[in-house]
N, C-alpha and C positions, 0 to 999 in steps of 0.2 A: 504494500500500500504506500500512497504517496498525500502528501498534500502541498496546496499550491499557496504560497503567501501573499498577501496583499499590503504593498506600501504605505504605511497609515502618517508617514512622515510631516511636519506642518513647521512653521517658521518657528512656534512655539516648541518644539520637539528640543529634550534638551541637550547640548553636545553636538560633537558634528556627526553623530550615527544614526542610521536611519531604523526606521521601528516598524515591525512590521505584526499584523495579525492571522492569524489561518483563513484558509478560502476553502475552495472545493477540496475535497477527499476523490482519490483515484482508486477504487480495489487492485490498479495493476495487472496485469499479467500471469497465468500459471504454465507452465512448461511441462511436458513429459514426455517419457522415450522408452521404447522397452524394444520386445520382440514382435514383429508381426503377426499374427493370427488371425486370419480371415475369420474364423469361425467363431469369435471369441464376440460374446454375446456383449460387453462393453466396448470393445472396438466399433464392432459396428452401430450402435449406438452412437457414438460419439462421431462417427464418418456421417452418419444420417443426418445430424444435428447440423453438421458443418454445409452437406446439400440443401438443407430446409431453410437456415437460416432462422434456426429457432432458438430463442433464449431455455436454456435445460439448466438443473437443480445436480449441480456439482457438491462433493464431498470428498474433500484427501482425510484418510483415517490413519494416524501417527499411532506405530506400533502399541501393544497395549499397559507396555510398562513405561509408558510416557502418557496417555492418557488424556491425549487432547487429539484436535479436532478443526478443519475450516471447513464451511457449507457457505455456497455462494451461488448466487445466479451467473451463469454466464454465455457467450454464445464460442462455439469453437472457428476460431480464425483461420488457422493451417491443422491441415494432417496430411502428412506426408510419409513415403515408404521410399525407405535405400533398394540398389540392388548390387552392393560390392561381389565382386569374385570370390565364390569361396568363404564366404560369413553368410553368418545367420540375417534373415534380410528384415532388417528393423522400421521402426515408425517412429516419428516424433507429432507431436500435437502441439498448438498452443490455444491455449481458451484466455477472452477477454473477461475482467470480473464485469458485474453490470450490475450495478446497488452496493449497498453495503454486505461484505462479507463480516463472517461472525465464528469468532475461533471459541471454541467451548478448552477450557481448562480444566485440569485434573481437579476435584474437590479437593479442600486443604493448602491452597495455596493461598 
């Protein structure tokens, strides 16, 4: 995630640095890469999403001895598949966030 800041600087402003307040909020970008698999019931979801041009209800799930979580709306931008000689032939994705995402934390923290 990103945010964008806004100039709030005025003659009155004090020193010669300028000041600034928060603006819009970006959810960013998420990236992934693995092995190809045609058959593989979340790839193709996520190729279908990228044909439709539909916003879809993403989830990355961090291992379970960390215990956290991001769920976001997003729409998938790129998916794409290598064909190197001789390697296993891979795919990358990237998906736009679209709203706010929202990282659930371990309890106890």
């Amino acid at each position: 995630m990103s945010q964008e800041t806004i100039d709030v600087t005025t003659l009155d402003s004090a020193g010669e640095f300028r000041e600034y307040i928060g603006g819009f909020k970006d959810g960013g970008e998420v990236t992934a890469s693995g092995y190809f698999d045609p058959s593989d019931p979340g790839q193709q979801a996520v190729y279908t999403a990228m044909e439709n041009s539909t916003v879809e209800k993403f989830t990355i799930q961090f291992p379970a001895s960390m215990g956290a979580s991001w769920e976001f709306d997003g729409v998938v931008t790129s998916f794409q598949t290598t064909a190197e000689l001789e390697e296993a032939i891979g795919f990358e994705i990237t998906i736009q966030v679209s709203g706010k995402p929202t990282l659930t934390l371990p309890t106890g923290i």
